[in-house]
N, C-alpha and C positions, 0 to 999 in steps of 0.2 A: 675431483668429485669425491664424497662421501663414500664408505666401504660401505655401507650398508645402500645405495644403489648403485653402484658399478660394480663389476668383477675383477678390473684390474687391480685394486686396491691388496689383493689377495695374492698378486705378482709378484715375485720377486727375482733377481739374478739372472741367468738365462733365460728366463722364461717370458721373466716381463724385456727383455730385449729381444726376446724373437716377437713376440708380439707388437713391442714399437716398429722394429724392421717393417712387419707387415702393414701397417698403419703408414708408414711410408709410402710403403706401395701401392696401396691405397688409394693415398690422398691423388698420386701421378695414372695408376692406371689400375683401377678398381674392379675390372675384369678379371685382373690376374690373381685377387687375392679370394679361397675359400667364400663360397657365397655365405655359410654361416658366421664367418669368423666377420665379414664385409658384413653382416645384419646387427652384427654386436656395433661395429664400428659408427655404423650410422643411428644407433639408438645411444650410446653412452659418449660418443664421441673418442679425442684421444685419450692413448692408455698413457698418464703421467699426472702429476700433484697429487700422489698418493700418498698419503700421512698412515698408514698400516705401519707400525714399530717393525723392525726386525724380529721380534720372538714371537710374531703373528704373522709371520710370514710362511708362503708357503711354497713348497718345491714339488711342480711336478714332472714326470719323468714327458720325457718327450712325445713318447710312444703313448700317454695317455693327454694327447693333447687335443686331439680330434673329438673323445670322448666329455672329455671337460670341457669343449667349447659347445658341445649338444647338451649335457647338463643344463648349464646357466640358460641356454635357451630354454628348454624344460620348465627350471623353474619360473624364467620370467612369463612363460606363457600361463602358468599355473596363475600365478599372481594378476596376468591382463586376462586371463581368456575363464578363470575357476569357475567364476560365473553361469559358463550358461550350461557347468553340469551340474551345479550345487543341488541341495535336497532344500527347495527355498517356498513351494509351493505347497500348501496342506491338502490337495485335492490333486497332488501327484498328476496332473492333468496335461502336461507341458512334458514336452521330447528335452534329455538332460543331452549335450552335446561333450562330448569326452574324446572326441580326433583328437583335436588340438592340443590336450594334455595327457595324452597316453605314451609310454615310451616310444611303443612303437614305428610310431608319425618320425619320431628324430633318430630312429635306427639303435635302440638304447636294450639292453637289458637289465634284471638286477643287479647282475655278475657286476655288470660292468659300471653301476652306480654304486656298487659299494667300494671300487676303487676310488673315486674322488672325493676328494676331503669334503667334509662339512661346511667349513668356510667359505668355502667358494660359495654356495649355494643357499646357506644363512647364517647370519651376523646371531651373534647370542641367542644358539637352540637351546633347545629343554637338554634338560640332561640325561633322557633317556637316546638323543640322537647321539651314533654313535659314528655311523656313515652316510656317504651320498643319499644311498637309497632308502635311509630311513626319512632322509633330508626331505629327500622327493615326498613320502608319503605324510610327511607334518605337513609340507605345505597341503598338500592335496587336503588333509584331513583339514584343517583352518580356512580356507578358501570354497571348500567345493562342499562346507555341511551344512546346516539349517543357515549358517547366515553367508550371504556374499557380497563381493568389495567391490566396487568401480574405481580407480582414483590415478589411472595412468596419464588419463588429459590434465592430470593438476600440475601446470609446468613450476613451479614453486617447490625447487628440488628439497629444502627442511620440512616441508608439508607432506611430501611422499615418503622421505625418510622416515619421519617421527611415525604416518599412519603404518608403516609397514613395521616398523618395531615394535608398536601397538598390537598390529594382529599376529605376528607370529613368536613376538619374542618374551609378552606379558604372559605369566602364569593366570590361566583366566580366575579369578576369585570364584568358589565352591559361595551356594548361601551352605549357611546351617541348618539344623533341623527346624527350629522355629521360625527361624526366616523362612522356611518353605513350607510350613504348615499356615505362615501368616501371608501366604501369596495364594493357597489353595482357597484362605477363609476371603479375601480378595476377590479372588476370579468367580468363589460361589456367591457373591453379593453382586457383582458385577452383572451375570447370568440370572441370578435371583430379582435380578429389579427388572429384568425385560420380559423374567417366566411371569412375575406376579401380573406385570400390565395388561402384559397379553393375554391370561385368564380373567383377569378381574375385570378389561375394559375392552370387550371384545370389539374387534374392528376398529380401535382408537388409531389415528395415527401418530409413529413414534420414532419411523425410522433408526429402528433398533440397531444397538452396534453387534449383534453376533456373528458371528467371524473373525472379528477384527476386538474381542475382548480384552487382547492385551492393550488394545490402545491405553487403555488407564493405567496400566503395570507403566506402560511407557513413562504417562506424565507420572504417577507415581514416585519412579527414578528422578526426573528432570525436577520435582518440589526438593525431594531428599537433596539433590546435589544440589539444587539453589542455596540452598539453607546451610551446608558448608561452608560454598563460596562467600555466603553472606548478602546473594543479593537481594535487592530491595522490591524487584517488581519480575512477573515474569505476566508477559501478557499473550493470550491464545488467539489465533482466529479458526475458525472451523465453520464449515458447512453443519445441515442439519441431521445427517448422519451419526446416529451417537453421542449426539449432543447434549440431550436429555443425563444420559452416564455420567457426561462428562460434569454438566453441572450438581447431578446428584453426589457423587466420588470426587472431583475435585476440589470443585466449588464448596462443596458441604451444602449446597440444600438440601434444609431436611426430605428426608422420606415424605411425612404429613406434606410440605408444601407441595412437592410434585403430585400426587395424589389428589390433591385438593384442585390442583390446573385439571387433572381429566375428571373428576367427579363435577367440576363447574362448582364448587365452596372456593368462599375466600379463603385464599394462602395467609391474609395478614397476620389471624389468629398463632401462626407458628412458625413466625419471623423467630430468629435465635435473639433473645436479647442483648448476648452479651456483642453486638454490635459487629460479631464477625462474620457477617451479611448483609451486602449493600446491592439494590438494583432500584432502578427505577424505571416507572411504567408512562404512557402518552394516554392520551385521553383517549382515543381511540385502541391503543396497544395492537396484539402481534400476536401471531401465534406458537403455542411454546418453545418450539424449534427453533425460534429463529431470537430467544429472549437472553441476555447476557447476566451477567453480575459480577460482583469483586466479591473475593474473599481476603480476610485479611488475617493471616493466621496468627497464633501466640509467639511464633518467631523472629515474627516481623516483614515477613516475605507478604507480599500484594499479589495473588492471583487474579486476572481480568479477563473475562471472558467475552470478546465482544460483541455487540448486538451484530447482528447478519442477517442482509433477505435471504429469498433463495437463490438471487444469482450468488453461483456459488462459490467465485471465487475472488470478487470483488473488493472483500474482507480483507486480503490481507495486506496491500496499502493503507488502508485507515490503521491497518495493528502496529505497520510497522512506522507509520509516522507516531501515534501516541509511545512508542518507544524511546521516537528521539526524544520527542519533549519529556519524557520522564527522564530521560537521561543527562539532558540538558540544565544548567543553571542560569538564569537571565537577568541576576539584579546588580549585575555592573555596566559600565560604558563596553565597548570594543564587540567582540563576539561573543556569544554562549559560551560557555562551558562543557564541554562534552566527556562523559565518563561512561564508556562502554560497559563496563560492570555492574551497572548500577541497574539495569532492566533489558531484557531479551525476547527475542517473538520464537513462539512455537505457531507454525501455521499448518493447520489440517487442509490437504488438500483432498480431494475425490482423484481416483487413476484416471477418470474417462478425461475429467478437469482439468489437471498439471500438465498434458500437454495440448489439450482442446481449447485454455482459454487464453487469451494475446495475453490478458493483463498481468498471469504469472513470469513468462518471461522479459516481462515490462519492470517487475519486482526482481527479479535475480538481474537485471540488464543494471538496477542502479546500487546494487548491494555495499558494491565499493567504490560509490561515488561520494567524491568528500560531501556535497549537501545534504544528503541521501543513508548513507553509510549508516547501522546499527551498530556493529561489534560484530553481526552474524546474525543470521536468524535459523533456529531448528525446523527444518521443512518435515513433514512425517506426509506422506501418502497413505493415506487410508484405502487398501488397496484391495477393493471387492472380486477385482477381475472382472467387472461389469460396470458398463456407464447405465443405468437406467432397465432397458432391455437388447442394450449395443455391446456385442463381442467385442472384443480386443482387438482382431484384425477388422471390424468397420470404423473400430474408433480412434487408432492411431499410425501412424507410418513408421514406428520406430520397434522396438524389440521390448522394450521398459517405456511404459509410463514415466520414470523419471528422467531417460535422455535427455530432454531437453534442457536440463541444468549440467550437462556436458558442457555443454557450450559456454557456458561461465566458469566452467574450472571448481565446480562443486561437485567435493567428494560423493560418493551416494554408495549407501549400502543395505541392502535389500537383506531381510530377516522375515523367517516364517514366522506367521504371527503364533501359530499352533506350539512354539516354543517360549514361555514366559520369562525361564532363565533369561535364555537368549536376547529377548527381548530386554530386561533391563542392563544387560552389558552393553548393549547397542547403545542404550542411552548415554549411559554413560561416556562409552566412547565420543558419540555425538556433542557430549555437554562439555566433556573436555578440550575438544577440535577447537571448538566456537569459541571453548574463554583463551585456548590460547595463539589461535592464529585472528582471531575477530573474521570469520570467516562463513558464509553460510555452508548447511551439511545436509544432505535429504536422506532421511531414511525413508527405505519402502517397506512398508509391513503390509505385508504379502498374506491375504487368507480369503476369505468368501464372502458372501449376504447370506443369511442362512433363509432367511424369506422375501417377496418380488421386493421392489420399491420402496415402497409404502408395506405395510402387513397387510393392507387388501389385495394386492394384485396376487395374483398366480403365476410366478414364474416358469412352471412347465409349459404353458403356452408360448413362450418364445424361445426359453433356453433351456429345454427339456434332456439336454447329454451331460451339462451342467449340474440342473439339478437332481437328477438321478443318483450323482456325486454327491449334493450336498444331502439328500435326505439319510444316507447312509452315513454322513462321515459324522464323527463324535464329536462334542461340544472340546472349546479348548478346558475347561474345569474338569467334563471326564476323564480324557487324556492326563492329565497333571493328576488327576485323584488318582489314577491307576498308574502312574510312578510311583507316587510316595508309597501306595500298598507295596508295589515292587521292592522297595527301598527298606519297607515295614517301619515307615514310622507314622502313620497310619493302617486304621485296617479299614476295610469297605463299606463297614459297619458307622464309623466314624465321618468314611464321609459321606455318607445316606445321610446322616442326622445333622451333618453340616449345613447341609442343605434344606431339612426339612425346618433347623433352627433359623435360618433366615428369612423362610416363607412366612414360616412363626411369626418373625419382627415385623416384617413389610406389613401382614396382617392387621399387629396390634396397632401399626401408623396408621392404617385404612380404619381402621375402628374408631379412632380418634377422628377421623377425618368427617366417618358416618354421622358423627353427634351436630356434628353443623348443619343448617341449614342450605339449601342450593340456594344460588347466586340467582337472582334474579334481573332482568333485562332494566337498566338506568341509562335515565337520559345520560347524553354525552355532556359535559362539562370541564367546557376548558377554561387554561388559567385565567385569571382577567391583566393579568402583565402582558397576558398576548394580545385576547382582544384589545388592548387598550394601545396598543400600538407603540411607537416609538416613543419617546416623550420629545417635546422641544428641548435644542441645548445651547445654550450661548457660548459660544468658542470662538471669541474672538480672543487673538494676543497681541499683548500691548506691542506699541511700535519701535522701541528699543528695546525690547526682549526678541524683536523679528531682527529687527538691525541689527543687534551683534550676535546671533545665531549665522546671519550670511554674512558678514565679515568672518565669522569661524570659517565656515564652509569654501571660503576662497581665499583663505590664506594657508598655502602649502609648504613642508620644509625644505630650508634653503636646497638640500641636498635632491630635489625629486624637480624632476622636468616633464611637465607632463606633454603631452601633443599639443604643438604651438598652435594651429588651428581652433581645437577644442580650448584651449586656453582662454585666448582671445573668446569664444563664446561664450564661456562660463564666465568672464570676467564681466559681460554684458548686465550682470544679473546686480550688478552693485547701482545698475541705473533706476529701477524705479524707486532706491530708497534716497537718489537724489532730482527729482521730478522729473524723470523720463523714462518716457516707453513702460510698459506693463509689466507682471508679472504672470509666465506662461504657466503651459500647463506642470509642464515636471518641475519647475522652479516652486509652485505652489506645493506641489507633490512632498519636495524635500522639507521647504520649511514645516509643511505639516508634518510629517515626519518628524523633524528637532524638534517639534515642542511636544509631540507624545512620548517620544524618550524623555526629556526632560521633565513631564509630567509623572514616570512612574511607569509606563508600559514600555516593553519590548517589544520587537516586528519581526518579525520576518516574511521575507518579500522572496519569493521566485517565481521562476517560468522561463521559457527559454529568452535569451536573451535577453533575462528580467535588470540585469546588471548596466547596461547600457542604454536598454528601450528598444524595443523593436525598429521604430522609428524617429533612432538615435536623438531622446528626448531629455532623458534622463541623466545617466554619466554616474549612479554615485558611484561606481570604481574607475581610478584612474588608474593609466599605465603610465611607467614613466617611459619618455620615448629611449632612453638611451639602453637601459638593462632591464625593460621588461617589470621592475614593481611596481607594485601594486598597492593602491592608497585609495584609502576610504575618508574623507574626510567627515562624514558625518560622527565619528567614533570620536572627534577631535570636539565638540560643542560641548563648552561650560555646563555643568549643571544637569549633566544624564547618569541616571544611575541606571539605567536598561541597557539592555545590549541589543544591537540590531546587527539582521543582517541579509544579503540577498545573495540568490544562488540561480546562474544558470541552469536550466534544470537539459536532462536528455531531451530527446522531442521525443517525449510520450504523455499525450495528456491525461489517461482513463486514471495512471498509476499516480500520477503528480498531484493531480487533484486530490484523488484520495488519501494520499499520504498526509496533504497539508488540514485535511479535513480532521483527521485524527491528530494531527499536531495540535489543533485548536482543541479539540475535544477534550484533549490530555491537560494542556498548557491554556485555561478560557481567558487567561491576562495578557498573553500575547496577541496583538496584533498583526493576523496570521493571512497574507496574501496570496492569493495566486493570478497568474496574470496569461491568459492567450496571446501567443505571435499576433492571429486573428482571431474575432470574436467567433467565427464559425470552426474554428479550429477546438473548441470547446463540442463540438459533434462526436469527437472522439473520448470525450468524456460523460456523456449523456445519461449512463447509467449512473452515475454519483447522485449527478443532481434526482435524479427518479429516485433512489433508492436511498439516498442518502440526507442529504444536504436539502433536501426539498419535505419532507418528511419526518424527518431523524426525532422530532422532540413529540409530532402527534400522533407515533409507532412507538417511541420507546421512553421520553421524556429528555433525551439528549439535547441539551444548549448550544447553539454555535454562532460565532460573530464571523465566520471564513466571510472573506473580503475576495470577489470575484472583477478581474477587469476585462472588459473581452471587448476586442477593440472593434468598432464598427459604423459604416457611413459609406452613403453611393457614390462613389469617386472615379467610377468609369477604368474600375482596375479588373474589371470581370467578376465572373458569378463567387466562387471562391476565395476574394478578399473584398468582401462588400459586408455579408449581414451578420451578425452577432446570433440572428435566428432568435432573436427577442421576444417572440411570439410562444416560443415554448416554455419560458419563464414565466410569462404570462398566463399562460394556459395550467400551468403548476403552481398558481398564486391562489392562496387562500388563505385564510386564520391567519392573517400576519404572517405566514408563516417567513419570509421575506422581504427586502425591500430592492424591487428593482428599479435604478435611477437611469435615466438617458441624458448626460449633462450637458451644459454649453457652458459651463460658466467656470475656471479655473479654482475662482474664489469658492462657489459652490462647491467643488470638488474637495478642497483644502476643508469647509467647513462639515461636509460630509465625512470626511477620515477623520477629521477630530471628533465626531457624536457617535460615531459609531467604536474608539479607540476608550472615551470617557464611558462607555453603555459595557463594556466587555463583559462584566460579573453581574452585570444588573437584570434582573429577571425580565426585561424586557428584549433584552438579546436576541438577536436574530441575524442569518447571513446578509449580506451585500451583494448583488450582483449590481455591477457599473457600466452599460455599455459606452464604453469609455472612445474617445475621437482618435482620428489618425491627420487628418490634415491638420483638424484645428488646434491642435499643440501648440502651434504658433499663432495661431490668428488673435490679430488684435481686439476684436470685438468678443474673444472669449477671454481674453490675458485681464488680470485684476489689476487694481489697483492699491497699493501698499494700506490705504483705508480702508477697504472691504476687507481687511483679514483683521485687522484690527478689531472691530464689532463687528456684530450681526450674527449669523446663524445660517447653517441650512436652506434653504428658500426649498422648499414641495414646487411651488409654480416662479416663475420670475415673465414679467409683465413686460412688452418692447418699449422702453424709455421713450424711442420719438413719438409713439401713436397712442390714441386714445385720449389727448389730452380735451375735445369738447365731446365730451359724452354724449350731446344730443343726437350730434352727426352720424356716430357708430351706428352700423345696419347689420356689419358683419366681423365675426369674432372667429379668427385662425386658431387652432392650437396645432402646435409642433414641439418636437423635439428633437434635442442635439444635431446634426451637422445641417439639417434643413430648416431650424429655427436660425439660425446663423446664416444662410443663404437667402433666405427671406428678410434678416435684417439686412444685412449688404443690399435686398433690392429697392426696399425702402426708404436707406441712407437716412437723411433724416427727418422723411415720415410728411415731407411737402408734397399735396397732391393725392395724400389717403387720409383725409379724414371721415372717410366710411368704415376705416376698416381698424382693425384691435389684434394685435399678436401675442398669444399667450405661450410661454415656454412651459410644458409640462416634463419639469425636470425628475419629479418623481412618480412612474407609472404603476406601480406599485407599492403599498397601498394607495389608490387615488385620492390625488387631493379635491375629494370631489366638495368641502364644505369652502375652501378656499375658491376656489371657482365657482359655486354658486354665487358669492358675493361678488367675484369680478361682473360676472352677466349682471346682476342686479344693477348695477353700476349705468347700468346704457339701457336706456327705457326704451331705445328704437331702434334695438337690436332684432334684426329680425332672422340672423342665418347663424349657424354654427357651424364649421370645417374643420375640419379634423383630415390634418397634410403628413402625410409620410410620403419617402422616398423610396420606402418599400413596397412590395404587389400588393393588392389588395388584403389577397388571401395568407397575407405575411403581415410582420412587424405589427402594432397594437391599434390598428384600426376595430378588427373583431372584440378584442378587450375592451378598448374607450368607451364602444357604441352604444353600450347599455346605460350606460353612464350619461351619455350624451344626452338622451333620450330621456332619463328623466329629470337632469337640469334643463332641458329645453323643449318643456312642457309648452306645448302652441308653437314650437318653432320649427325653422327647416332645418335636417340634419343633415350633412352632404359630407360626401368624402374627397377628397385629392389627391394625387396620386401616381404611381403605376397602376395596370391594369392586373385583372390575376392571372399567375403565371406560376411554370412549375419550376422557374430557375430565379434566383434572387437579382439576379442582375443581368445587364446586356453586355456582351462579349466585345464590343468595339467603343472607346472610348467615343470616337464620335458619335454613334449612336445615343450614347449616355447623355452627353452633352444636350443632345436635341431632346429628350424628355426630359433630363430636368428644367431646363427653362419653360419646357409648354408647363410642368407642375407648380412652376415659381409665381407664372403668372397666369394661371387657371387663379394660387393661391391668393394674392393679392388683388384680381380682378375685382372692377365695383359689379359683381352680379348677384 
C-alpha cells in the first residue's frame, strides 16, 4: 500500500520485522497481539510492498514503540473523526466533540510526541513541522477549522491518497489584496440585491440566499476553473432558495430584468443584446423562482440553469441527463461518443432535502453507472440548518445532511459558509476531485436562513433559540469587511461606501425600471404549432430498403454464437419478407428503429430490462453463448449515420425518467425513450410527468418528443401488473400538450415511432406516452404485414376489418382499445352473425380523434347505441375522458359503458376470477342490445 495511507511504509529493519512477526501472530491468534497494534492491523492490513527508498526510512528505538503505534492512531483518528470538533457552524450552535482526538483518549503527551518522527504521522508537511507533536497539531489545525473532511468510506485507495495530500500537504494559496477587496465588493452585491428587495418590495417573495452568501463565491470558483479547464457547459440544478442571486450573479440577469419580475413591467425591454442571455417563457409561465436560463459567456463556457418546480429536488435528474447529452456526440453508426469534460452538473440541494427525498439517492445510486455515468457531478447542500420550520433532529436520522452519499463512496466536505476564503478552496478542491477521478463530491456549506421561509413568515414562532442566534449574528459581508479592516487594506469608511455604492446602482436599475409602464393582465395565447396538433406523416419504407435492413440485422460474425434457442427465434423474422407469418411487435420495433438511424436521428432507448424486453420481445443485444459478448446488431445496417443505443437502467423509475427527460431537452434530435418493466411501475415516477413532462412547454416554453412505453392490459396477472393507470395521462391531457396512444396494431406502432422520430425539431413536438401490450407482442391479429410498413401512416382510429360491411344493419358501434379491441376481434373472428354491430379501435386517446369518428358514425344511419368497452373499472382507464366526447358525437343516441365495475384496485387478484369478467365484458360488448 501507499506511504501516504499506511504507516508501515515508514518501517524499516528491525522494526518493520517486529511488526511482520506480529502480523503473524495475528493472522493465527489475534488475541495475543496489542489491541492497538491489532486495530492498525485490521484497518491497513499486512505490513509489506513497501516502496519507501532506504534514505526515507525510519528507525525507531524499541522503547518508543508503543508510543508510535498510539500516534498513528492519533493521527488517523484526526483525519476519520476531526469532524465532529471542527469550527464548521457560523451559529456556533452544535456541541464540538474532541474525546476522540485529544491525546489523552490514546495515553499520549506532548513530551512524548515530539519523540516520533514526522513521517510516521505525515507524508510531505509544511516546513514549519518539525516533530510528532507539531505533526499532531497540523493535522488538528487542517481537519478540525472552518472546513471538514469525510472520505474514509471511499474504498478507492489513490482517491484517499490524492484527497489526503490535497488537505494536509498543499500550501493552501493566500488571495491577494485585490482579490480580496474584489470578493468583499462580491459579497456586498450579493447582500445588496436581497437588502434592496427587501426594502423596495415589501413582503415580495424571494427566498433570499442570506446565510448561505457564499453560495455564489462558490459557483464563482467553479465558472473561473471551468474556463481553465476549457469546459464547454457547466449546468446547475437548485431549488428556489437563492435562486434569484443565482440567476442575478451567475447568470448575469440584469438587475433591471429582476426588478422588472417584482415591479410586474415587462423584463423584454432589457434583454442584453449582445445575445448572452437566453430563457424562454410558456404561455402560461411560472413564478420567478422557479424560472431558468443560459448564459453564454465571452469565453465560451454555457452556464444552464434549470427550470425547477418546487418539488425540490426533482431537478437534478433532468440536469444530470442534459449533461450526458451535451456531453455526447451522436452523428455516427455504433454508440455516442462520450467526453466527460465537456459539461458537468452542480446540483443545489436543501439539508432538510438531500437526505429527505428517495430521488437524491436514486441520483448518487447511478453516478457510476455506464448508461447513467456524468464524469461526476458537484453536489453543494445549501445548508440552512432548517427544512422549512423542522429542526434537524425531526428532519433526519443521520448526524450530517450529507450522510447519505456515504453510501456511494462520495467524498464530502463540509465548510463554514461564514468563511468565503474557505469557501472558494473547497471549490476548487471539489472541481478538481471531479475532473480527475470523474467522480461525484458534495460539499456542505454550512450557515443559516437569516429570515422564516418565505420573508413573510416569522421564524421566532417555531425556532425562536435559533433565531435569537440569527438576529445577533453578523452578515457574512460584515464579517469579511471587518478582516480586511483587520488586515488594513480597507478602512470601515470604505466599506460603508461599498455598500451604500451598490444600493446606489440597484437604485439607478429600479429607476429605469420605474419609466415602464405596469404589465397588464393579457389573454393567454398559445402557439398555434400546439393547437394545431400533430400534423399527418406518411412513413412508409420501401420494401427493399425493409428487406435488406433485416437481412442486416440477422446476419451475425462468423466468430459470435449467439443462444441457440433465441437464434432459431430471431431467425423466424426472415419469414414475413417471404409470405409467411407477420411482423411482431419488437420486430416492427427494430425495423422502425433502422430506418430512423438511417434517416438522420439517433435513439436512445432504456429502462430496466430495456435491452432484451421485459417480456423477452425485443433482443437488440446479444450475448454470445460461449464467452459472454456482446453484439448489437443494429450498429451493423447500411446507411446510418446516428448512433443508437439502449441501457438497462437501475430499478428506479422517479430518477430515469427524469434523466431521459433532460436528455431529450438537451439533445431534441435524439429519439429519446423510456420504457416501464410495467405500465404501473411508471407510479413511481409520477412527479415527472406532473411537473415536468406534462407541463414543461405551457410553464416555461420547454419542447419535448420523450417517448414513454408503459406496458399494460387485464391478463389476470393481478392488480400490480395489469394498468398503465391511463387515466392520469388523461386527466393531465390538454393543449396538445401530449399524445397518448393505446395501440393494437404493430404496424401502427412502427408508424407511430417513425412521426414522432421525423417531428423531433419541429414546433409541433410533443411527448409520447404508448401504453404499449404485454401478451399481444405476439398475437397475430396485432403482427403487420410486410405491406403496411411499406405505406400508410399512423391510423388515430383503425375500423374491425370483418364488421360493418352493410351499414344499414349497424345499430351498435364498440370502441375499444389495445389488448381488449384484440379480444373482441378474436370473438368476432370473422364477423358472421354481427351484423348489428361495428368495432372501432381508438388507438389514439389523446388528442381524440374525435372528427375521424364523427364520420365513421355518419356512416350507419341506424345506428342507434354507442359503447365505449374497457377492461379497466369504471372509475379507471378512459371511460371518464371519452364520455364527453361520446355525448357530443352521439347527439339522440344511447351512450353506455362496458366494462368492470368501479373499484379501488385495478384488477382481480385470481386469474380465474379474471377470466370470468372478461368474458361476461366480451360479450355484454358484442351483444345485439
Amino acid at each position: 500500500m501507499s506511504k501516504t495511507t499506511t504507516p508501515w511504509s515508514a518501517f524499516s529493519g528491525p522494526n518493520l520485522g517486529y511488526v511482520m512477526e506480529q502480523y503473524d501472530l495475528f493472522l493465527e491468534t489475534p488475541e495475543n497481539v496489542d489491541s492497538d497494534l491489532a486495530a492498525l492491523f485490521e484497518q491497513y492490513g499486512a505490513p509489506v510492498g513497501s516502496t519507501t527508498s532506504k534514505s526515507e526510512s525510519v528507525q525507531v528505538d524499541d522503547s518508543l514503540m508503543d508510543v508510535v503505534l498510539k500516534a498513528i492512531q492519533l493521527a488517523d483518528a484526526i483525519r476519520t473523526h476531526g469532524h465532529e470538533a471542527a469550527d464548521i457552524y457560523p451559529l456556533n450552535d452544535r456541541e464540538k466533540k474532541t474525546e476522540r482526538i485529544s491525546l489523552e483518549f490514546y495515553g499520549l503527551t506532548k513530551q512524548d510526541l515530539e519523540k516520533v518522527p514526522v513521517s510516521l504521522l505525515v507524508q510531505n508537511p509544511p516546513a514549519f513541522v518539525q516533530n510528532g507533536a507539531q505533526a499532531i497539531e497540523h493535522l488538528k489545525s487542517v481537519y478540525t477549522n472552518k472546513v471538514a473532511y469525510e472520505f474514509a468510506h471511499v474504498i478507492t485507495r489513490t482517491e484517499r491518497e490524492w484527497l489526503q495530500s490535497q488537505i494536509e500537504s498543499t500550501k493552501p494559496q493566500t488571495l491577494s489584496a485585490d482579490e480580496k477587496k474584489e470578493l468583499l465588493a462580491r459579497l456586498t452585491h450579493v447582500e445588496g440585491f436581497e437588502k434592496f428587495i427587501h426594502r423596495t418590495f415589501v413582503g415580495a417573495k424571494r427566498f433570499s440566499i442570506e446565510g448561505l452568501d457564499s453560495l455564489v463565491v462558490l459557483f464563482d470558483t467553479l465558472v473561473e476553473q471551468s474556463n481553465k479547464e476549457q469546459v464547454k457547459q457547466m449546468n446547475i440544478g437548485m431549488a428556489h432558495r437563492g435562486r434569484l442571486n443565482v440567476l442575478t450573479h451567475i447568470l448575469n440577469k440584469p438587475y433591471e430584468m429582476m426588478f422588472a419580475d417584482f415591479a410586474h413591467v415587462p423584463n423584454d425591454a432589457f434583454i442584453p443584446k449582445d445575445g448572452s442571455l437566453e430563457f424562454s417563457k410558456g404561455w402560461y409561465g411560472d413564478v420567478k423562482y422557479h424560472n431558468g436560463a443560459t448564459y453564454n459567456s465571452p469565453s465560451g463556457l454555457k452556464v444552464k440553469l434549470a427550470y425547477n418546480p418546487s418539488h425540490l429536488e426533482v431537478v437534478s435528474p433532468v440536469v444530470t441527463g442534459q449533461v450526458r447529452a451535451a456531453q455526447e456526440t451522436t452523428d455516427e453508426a455504433g454508440l455516442p461518443k462520450q467526453d466527460p469534460s465537456a459539461a458537468f452538473a452542480v446540483l443545489v440541494h436543501g439539508d432538510a432535502a438531500f437526505p429527505g427525498q428517495g430521488v437524491v439517492t436514486e441520483v448518487l445510486n447511478y453516478s457510476r453507472v455506464p448508461g447513467y455515468q456524468t464524469g461526476g457531478s458537484i453536489h453543494i447542500i445549501a445548508n440552512n440548518m432548517i427544512g422549512f420550520t423542522t429542526e434537524h433532529y425531526d428532519s433526519r436520522s443521520t448526524l450530517y445532511s450529507s450522510d447519505p452519499a456515504k453510501g456511494y463512496e462520495v467524498p464530502v466536505v463540509h465548510v463554514n459558509a461564514d468563511e468565503p476564503e474557505e469557501v472558494i478552496r473547497v471549490a476548487k478542491l471539489a472541481f478538481a476531485y471531479r475532473q480527475k477521478f470523474n467522480k461525484d463530491i458534495v460539499i456542505d456549506l454550512i450557515g443559516y436562513r437569516r429570515y422564516g421561509h418565505n420573508e413573510m413568515d416569522e421564524p421566532m414562532v417555531t425556532n425562536p433559540e435559533m433565531y435569537k442566534l440569527v438576529h445577533k449574528h453578523p452578515t457574512v459581508r460584515e464579517l469579511y469587511g471587518k478582516n480586511l479592516s483587520s488586515e488594513s487594506l480597507v478602512s470601515e469608511d470604505e466599506v460603508k461606501k461599498l455598500d451604500e455604492d451598490t444600493f446606489a446602482e440597484m437604485q439607478a436599475a429600479y429607476d429605469r425600471v420605474k419609466e415602464l409602464p405596469e404589465s397588464k393582465a393579457h389573454e393567454i395565447v398559445i402557439p398555434e404549432a400546439v393547437l394545431n396538433g400533430m400534423p399527418e406523416h406518411e412513413s412508409g419504407v420501401e420494401e427493399d430498403r425493409l428487406r435488406k435492413i433485416n437481412e442486416e440485422l440477422l446476419t451475425w460474425p462468423e466468430d459470435f454464437t449467439p443462444f441457440k434457442k433465441l437464434a432459431r427465434i430471431l431467425k423466424r423474422r426472415e419469414e414475413p419478407f417471404n409470405g409467411k407469418g407477420k411482423i411482431d411487435w419488437g420486430h416492427a420495433e427494430t425495423l422502425a428503429f433502422s430506418t430512423i438511424l438511417q434517416d438522420g436521428q439517433s435513439i436512445r432507448l432504456t429502462g430496466q430490462d430495456a435491452e432484451r424486453g421485459t417480456f423477452s420481445h425485443r433482443h437488440l443485444v446479444l450475448h454470445d453463448e460461449t464467452n459472454g459478448k456482446e453484439l448489437m446488431p443494429i450498429h451493423h445496417i447500411s446507411g446510418s449515420n446516428s448512433s443508437f443505443v439502449v441501457h438497462n437502467s437501475p430499478l428506479t423509475e422517479a430518477a430515469i425518467l427524469g434523466y431521459e427527460f433532460g436528455y431529450n431537452l438537451e439533445d431534441p434530435n435524439t429519439l429519446t425513450i423510456w420504457e416501464a418493466q410495467y405500465g404501473d411501475f411508471a407510479n413511481m415516477a409520477q412527479v415527472m410527468f406532473d411537473n415536468f413532462i406534462s407541463a414543461a412547454r405551457a410553464k416555461w416554453g420547454l419542447k419535448s418528443g420523450l417517448v414513454m412505453l408503459l406496458p399494460h392490459a387485464a391478463e389476470g396477472q393481478g392488480p400490480e401488473h395489469t394498468s398503465a393507470r391511463v387515466e392520469r395521462y388523461l386527466q393531465l391531457a390538454a393543449e396538445n400538450n401530449w399524445t397518448v396512444a393505446n395501440l393494437s396494431s404493430a404496424a401502427n406502432y412502427f408508424h407511430i415511432l417513425r412521426r414522432q422520430a421525423a417531428m423531433l425539431e419541429n414546433e409541433a413536438i410533443r411527448p409520447l406516452i404508448i401504453v404499449s401490450p404485454k401478451s399481444l407482442l405476439r398475437h397475430p391479429k396485432v403482427g403487420a404485414d410486410v405491406a403496411e410498413l411499406t405505406s400508410g401512416k399512423f391510423e388515430t382510429v383503425i375500423e374491425e376489418p370483418n364488421l360493418g360491411k352493410n351499414a344499414d344493419s349497424v345499430t351498435k358501434i364498440v370502441f375499444a382499445s389495445g389488448k381488449l379491441a384484440i379480444d373482441l376481434a378474436d370473438k368476432i373472428d370473422s364477423g358472421e352473425g354481427y351484423d348489428h354491430l361495428h368495432i372501432v379501435r381508438v388507438e389514439q386517446l389523446y388528442p381524440f380523434p374525435q372528427e375521424k369518428i364523427a364520420a365513421i358514425i355518419a356512416r350507419y344511419p341506424n345506428v342507434k347505441k354507442l359503447v365505449w368497452a374497457q377492461e379497466e373499472p369504471q372509475n379507471q382507464g378512459s371511460w371518464h375522458f371519452a364520455l364527453p366526447y361520446l355525448l357530443e358525437l352521439g347527439k339522440g343516441l344511447e351512450i353506455s359503458y362496458t366494462g368492470r365495475t368501479h373499484r379501488s384496485s385495478p384488477a382481480e387478484g385470481d386469474g380465474e376470477a379474471y377470466k370470468i369478467e372478461q368474458a361476461r365484458i366480451i360479450e355484454e360488448a358484442v351483444a345485439n342490445n
